[in-house]
C-alpha positions in Angstrom: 0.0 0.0 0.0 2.8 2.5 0.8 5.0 1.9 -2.2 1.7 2.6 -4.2 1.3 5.5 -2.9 5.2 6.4 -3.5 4.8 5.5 -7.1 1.2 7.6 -7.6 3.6 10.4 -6.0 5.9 10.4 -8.7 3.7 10.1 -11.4 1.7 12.9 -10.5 4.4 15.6 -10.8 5.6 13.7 -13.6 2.6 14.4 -15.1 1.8 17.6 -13.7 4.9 18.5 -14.7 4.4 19.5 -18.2 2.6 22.8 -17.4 4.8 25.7 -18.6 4.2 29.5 -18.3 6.8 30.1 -21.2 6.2 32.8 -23.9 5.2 30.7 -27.1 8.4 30.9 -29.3 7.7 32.6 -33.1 10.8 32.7 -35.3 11.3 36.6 -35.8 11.0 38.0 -39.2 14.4 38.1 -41.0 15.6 42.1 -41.1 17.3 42.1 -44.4 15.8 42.2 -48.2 14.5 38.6 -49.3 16.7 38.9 -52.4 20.7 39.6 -53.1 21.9 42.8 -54.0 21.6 43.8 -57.9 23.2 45.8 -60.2 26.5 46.6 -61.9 28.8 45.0 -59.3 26.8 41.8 -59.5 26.6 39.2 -62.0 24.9 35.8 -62.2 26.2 32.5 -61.0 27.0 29.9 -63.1 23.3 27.7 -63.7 24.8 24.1 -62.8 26.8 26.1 -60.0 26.1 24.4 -56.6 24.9 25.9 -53.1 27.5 27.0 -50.9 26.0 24.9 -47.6 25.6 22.0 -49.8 29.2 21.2 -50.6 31.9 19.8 -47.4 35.1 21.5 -47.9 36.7 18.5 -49.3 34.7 18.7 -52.5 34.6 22.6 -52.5 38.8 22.8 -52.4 40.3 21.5 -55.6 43.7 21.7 -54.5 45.1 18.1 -52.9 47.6 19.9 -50.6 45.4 22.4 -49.5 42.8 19.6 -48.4 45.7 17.8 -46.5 47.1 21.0 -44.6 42.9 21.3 -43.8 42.8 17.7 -42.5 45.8 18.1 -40.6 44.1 21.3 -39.0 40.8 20.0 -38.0 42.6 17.2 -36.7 44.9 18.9 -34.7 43.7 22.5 -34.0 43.8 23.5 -30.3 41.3 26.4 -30.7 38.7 24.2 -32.6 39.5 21.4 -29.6 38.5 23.8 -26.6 35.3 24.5 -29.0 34.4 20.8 -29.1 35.3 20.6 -25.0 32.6 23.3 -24.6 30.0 21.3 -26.4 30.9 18.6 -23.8 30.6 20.8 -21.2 27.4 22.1 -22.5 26.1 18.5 -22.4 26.9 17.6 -19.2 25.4 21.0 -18.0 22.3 20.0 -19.6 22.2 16.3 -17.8 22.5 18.2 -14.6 20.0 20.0 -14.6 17.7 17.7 -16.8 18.1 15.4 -14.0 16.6 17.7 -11.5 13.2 16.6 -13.0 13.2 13.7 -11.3 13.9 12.2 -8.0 17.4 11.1 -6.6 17.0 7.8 -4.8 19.5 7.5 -2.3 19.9 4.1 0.2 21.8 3.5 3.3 22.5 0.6 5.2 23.9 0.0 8.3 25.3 -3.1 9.9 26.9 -4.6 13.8 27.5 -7.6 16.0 27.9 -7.0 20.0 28.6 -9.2 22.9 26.9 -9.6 26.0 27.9 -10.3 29.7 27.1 -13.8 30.3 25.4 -12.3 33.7 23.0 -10.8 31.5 21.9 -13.7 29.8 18.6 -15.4 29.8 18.5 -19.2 29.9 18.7 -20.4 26.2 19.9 -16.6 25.1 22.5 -16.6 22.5 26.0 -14.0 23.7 26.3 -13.0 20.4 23.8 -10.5 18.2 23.2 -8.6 14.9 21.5 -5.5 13.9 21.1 -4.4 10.4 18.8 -1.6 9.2 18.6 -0.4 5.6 17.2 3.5 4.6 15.7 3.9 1.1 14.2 7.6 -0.4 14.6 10.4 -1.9 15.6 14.0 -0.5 14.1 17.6 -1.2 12.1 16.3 -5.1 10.1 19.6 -6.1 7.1 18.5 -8.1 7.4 20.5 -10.7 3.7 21.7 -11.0 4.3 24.9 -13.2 7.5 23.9 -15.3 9.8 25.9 -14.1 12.6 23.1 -13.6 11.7 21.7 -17.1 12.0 25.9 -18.4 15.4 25.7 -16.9 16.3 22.0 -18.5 15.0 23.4 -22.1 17.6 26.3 -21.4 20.1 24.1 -20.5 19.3 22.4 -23.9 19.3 25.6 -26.3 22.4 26.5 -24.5 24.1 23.3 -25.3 22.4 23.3 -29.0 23.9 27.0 -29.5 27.4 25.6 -27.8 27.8 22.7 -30.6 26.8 25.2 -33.5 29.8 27.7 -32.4 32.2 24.5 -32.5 30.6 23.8 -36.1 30.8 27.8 -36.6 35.1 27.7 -35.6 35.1 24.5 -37.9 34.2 26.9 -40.4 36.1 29.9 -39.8 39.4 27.1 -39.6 38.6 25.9 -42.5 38.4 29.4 -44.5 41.3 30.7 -42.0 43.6 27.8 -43.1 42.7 28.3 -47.5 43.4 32.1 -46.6 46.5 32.1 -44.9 47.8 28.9 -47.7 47.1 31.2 -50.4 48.4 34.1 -49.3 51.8 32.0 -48.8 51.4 31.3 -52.2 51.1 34.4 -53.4 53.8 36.0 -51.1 56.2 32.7 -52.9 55.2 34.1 -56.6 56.0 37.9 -55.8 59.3 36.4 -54.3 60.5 35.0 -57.3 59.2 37.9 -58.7 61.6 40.2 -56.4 64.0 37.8 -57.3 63.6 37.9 -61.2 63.5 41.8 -60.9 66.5 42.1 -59.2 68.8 39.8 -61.4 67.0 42.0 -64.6 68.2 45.3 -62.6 71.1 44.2 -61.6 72.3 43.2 -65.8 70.8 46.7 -66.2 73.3 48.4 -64.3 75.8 46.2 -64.8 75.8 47.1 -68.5 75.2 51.1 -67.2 78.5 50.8 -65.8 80.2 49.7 -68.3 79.2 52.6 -70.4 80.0 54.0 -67.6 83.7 53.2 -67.1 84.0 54.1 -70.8 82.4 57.2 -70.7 79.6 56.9 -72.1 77.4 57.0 -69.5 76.8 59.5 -66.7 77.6 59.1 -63.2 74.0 60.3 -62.8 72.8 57.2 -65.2 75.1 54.5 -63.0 73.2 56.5 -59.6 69.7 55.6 -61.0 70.6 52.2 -62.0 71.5 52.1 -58.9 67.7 52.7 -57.3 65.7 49.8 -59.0 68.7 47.4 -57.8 68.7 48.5 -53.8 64.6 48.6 -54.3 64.1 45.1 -55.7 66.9 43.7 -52.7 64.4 45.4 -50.4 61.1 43.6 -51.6 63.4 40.6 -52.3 64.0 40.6 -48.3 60.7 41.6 -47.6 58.9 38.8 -49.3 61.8 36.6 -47.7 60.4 37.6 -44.5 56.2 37.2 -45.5 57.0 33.7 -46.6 58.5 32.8 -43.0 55.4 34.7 -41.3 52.8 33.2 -43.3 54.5 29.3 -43.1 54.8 30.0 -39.3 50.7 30.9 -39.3 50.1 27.8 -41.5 51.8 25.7 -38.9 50.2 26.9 -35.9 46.5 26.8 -37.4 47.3 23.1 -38.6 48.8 22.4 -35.0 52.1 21.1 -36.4 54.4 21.4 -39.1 53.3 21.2 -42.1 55.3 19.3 -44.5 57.3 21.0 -47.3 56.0 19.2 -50.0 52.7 20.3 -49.4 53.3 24.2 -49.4 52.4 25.9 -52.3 55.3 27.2 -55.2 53.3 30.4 -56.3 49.8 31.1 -56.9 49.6 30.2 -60.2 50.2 26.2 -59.0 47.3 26.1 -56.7 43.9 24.9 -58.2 41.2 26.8 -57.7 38.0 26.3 -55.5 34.9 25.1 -57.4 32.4 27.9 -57.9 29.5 28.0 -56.1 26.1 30.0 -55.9 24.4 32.3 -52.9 21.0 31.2 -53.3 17.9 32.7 -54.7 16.8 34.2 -51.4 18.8 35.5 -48.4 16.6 32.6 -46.1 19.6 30.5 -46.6 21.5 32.8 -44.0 19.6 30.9 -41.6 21.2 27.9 -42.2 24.6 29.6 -40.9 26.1 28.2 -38.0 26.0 31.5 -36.5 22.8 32.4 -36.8 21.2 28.7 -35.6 22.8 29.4 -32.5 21.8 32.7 -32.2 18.3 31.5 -32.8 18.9 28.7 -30.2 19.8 31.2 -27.2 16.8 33.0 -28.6 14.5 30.3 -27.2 16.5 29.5 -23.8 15.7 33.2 -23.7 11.7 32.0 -23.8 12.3 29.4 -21.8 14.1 31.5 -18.9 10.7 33.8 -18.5 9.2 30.6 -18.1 10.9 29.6 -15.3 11.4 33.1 -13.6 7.2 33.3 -13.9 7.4 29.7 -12.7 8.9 31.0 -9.4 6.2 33.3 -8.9 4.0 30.4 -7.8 3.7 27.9 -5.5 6.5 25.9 -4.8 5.9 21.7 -3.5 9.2 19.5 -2.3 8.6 16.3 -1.0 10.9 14.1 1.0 9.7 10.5 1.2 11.8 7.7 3.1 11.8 3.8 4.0 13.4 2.5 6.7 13.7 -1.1 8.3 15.9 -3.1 10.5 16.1 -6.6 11.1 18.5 -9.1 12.9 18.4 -11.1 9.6 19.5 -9.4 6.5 16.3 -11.8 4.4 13.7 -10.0 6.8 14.3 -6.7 5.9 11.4 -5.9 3.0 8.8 -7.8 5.0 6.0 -6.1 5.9 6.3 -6.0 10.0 9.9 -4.3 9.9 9.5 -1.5 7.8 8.8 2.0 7.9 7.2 5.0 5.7 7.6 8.7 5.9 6.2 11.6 3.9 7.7 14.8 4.3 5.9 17.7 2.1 7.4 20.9 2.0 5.1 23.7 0.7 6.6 27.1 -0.1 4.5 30.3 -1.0 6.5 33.4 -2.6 4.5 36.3 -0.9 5.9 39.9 -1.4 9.3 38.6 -2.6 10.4 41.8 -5.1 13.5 39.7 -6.1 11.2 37.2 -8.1 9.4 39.9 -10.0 13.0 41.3 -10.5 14.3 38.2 -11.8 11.5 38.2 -14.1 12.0 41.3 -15.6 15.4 41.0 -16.1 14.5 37.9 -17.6 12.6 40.0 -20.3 15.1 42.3 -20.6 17.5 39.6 -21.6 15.0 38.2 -24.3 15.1 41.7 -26.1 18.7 41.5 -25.8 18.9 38.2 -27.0 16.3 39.0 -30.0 18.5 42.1 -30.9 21.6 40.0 -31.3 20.0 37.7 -33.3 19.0 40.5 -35.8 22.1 41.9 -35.9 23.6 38.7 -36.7 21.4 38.3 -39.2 22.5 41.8 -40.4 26.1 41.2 -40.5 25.5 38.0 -42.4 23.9 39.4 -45.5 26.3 41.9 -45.4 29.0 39.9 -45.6 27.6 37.9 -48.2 26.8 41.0 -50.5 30.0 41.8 -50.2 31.4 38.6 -51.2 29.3 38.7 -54.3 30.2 42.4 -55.0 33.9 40.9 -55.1 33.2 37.9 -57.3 31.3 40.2 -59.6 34.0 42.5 -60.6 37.3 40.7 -59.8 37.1 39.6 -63.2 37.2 42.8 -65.1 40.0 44.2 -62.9 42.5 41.3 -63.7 41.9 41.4 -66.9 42.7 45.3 -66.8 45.3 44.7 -64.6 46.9 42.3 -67.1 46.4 44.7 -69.7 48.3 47.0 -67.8 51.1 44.6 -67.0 51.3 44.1 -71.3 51.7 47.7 -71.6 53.7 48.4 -68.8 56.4 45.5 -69.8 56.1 47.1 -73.5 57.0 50.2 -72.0 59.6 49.0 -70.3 61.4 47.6 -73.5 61.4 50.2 -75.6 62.5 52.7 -72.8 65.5 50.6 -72.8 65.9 50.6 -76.7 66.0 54.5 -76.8 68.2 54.3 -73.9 70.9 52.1 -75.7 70.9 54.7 -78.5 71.1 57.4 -76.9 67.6 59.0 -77.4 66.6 59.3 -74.3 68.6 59.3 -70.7 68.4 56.8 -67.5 65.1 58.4 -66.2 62.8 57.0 -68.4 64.1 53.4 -67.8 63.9 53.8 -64.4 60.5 55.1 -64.4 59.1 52.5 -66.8 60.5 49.7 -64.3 58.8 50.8 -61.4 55.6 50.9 -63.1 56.3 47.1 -64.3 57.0 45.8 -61.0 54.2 47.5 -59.6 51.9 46.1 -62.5 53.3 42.7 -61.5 52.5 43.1 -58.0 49.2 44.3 -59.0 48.1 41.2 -61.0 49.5 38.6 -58.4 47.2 40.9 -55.3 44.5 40.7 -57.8 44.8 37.3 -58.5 45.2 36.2 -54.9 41.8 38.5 -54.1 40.3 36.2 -56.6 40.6 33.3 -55.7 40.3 34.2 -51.3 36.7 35.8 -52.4 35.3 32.6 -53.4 36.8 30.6 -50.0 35.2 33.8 -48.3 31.8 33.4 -50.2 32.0 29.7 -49.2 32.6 30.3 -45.8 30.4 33.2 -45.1 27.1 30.9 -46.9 28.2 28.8 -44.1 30.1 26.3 -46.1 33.0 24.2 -44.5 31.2 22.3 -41.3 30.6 19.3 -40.8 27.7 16.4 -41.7 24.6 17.6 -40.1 23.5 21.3 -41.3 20.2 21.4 -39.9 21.6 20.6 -36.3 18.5 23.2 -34.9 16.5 20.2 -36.4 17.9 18.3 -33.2 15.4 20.4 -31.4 12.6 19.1 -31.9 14.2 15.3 -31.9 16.7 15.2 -28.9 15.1 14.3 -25.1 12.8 16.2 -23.6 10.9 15.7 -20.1 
């Protein structure tokens, strides 16, 4: 009869449990236009070109070394470690306080011999005797009548949801961090050799100055300008030299351990490049970014938080129920005529406590805050993806006008030199027409490296590079719930 009545217990405020004075949760409307940008800085996709969150990195990245350095990283990385310890931390966080739903059955037992005087005996009475008792209950359960433990579990849950998106979010910023930083290395190797190409041209060039030089036919203010390119191409020569080390150093650290030589790049021109890839037709796929899932996912703990602060507000019911029994035989001990039952309720009435109504304000306050952060996320996303397009758009037109400019400038170049050999015109002209080729070079090679980084950053910023599992808010509605 007792145990029934300890089992109807529970499964009343299991039952009565589900009662919850949380807001209803409607998805905001997104703040941004429904479409992409248009006009002249735009231009359409290719038609067979895929989505951006469709593709894993490994099929979006053409370039075999580039996937291995990636591999190494995600493997490896320390920052995209502590993000995955987070989500573990988040988990357990959530099984704590998940757990608080239901009782915590504790036992204790309690065992002894003794010996008594012989004096003391009774005829037949043995010396020797045993006592075992054995306590069984549960401490302090609050029947949760108006949800505000199960409001504080599905916080515990969006918190954890919005932790394992910002470990799939730093997947994805690795990922586009470690294409970045490889291709700038590339491009830092081609303008090296570029330096160094420059500087063994300058360096004939004034040789064969000062050899008109030395036979007169040259001036001394000829040999001083041949002079300039020389000493300026040793300084980029050096510089480069030194961008090369930084950038391999980066690359190491972000794939958590040297990389191997044979996979870094020789110059950008021997890196394949990334697939292309489309935005969408409507800016509703921002809401599959990582970013903004977990935004959306503190957005409901936010709901589910004024539940549980307007949860306080009411009644509060504990109940403490225990069973005791003690025998001198330990096979005795669940019969009937040794055991004991006892009921403790605890019933506890918030009257006149401002702190509550406090809490739930704030609580409020901290929705709004929550919402706002989730627009501006929102926001930031489609303009970063506008951007990205405005890039891809016109990056076209300007190398090909930069290579244009390199033709001319290199043309330039040569026949400055011709009328310099006979005598037309003087040193200046040859000097100036360098500088404007190796700037024209350098040119091409930044444009060429903005190329190809604005289609890992229109990958990355669609929310491309995570792992399997894009609709992870979709665990929502599957993972356990009270």
């Amino acid at each position: 009869m007792r145990k029934s009545i300890l089992l109807a217990a529970c499964g009343a405020g299991l039952i009565l449990g589900g009662c919850s004075l949380a807001p209803e949760y409607l998805r905001p409307a997104t703040p941004v236009p429904s479409q992409w940008p248009a006009g002249p800085a735009y231009r359409e996709p290719a038609a067979d070109a895929p989505f951006a969150g469709d593709l894993r990195w490994g099929e979006f990245f053409a370039d075999e070394s580039l996937r291995q350095i990636i591999g190494m990283a995600l493997e490896n990385n320390r920052d995209l470690r502590l993000a995955a310890l987070n989500v573990e931390r988040a988990r357990g966080m959530y099984g704590i306080q998940r757990g608080e739903l239901y009782p915590a059955f504790t036992a204790q037992g309690t065992a002894g011999r003794s010996r008594d005087s012989e004096d003391l005996l009774q005829p037949g009475q043995s010396r020797t005797s045993g006592n075992y008792s054995v306590d069984l209950g549960f401490a302090a359960w609050e029947l949760d009548f108006f949800g505000r433990i199960r409001n504080l579990s599905e916080q515990a849950l969006q918190e954890y949801l919005a932790t394992d998106e910002a470990r799939r979010s730093a997947q994805i910023a690795l990922v586009a961090e470690v294409a970045r930083v490889y291709l700038t290395l590339a491009a830092d190797r081609e303008n090296l050799l570029l330096a160094r190409s420059t500087l063994e041209s300058q360096q004939s060039a004034y040789d064969l100055v000062k050899k008109r030089y030395d036979i007169g036919v040259a001036t001394e203010l000829d040999l001083k300008r041949a002079q300039t390119p020389v000493d300026s191409a040793r300084v980029e020569l050096a510089r480069f030299t030194q961008l090369t080390a930084l950038d391999r150093n980066a690359l190491d650290l972000l794939a958590g351990a040297p990389v191997r030589d044979e996979w870094l790049p020789p110059d950008l021109g021997g890196v394949a490049p990334p697939r292309e890839i489309a935005a969408g037709l409507s800016s509703e796929v921002l809401l599959r970014r990582p970013d903004i899932i977990a935004a959306e996912h503190r957005l409901r703990g936010a709901y589910a938080s004024i539940g549980a602060a307007r949860a306080s507000l009411f009644p509060r019911i504990s109940l403490t129920a225990v069973a005791g029994t003690a025998s001198d035989q330990l096979s005795r001990l669940f019969e009937s005529g040794t055991g004991t039952w006892a009921f403790t309720p605890q019933f506890v009435l918030p009257i006149f406590d401002t702190r509550l109504w406090a809490a739930l304000r704030v609580s409020k306050t901290e929705r709004e805050i929550v919402l706002t952060q989730y627009e501006k996320a929102i926001q930031t996303a489609f303009r970063e993806v506008a951007d990205a397009l405005a890039v891809q758009g016109t990056i076209d037109d300007q190398v090909a006008a930069q290579q244009s400019l390199v033709s001319a400038s290199a043309d330039t170049y040569r026949l400055a030199m011709l009328r310099y050999d006979r005598g037309i015109d003087n040193y200046m002209s040859v000097l100036d027409a360098q500088r404007a080729l190796f700037a024209a070079q350098q040119g091409l090679v930044s444009l060429h490296l903005a190329k190809v980084a604005s289609q890992v950053r229109l990958y990355a910023v669609l929310g491309g590079g995570a792992d399997a599992g894009n609709a992870m808010s979709d665990r929502t509605n599957t993972a356990s719930r009270p």
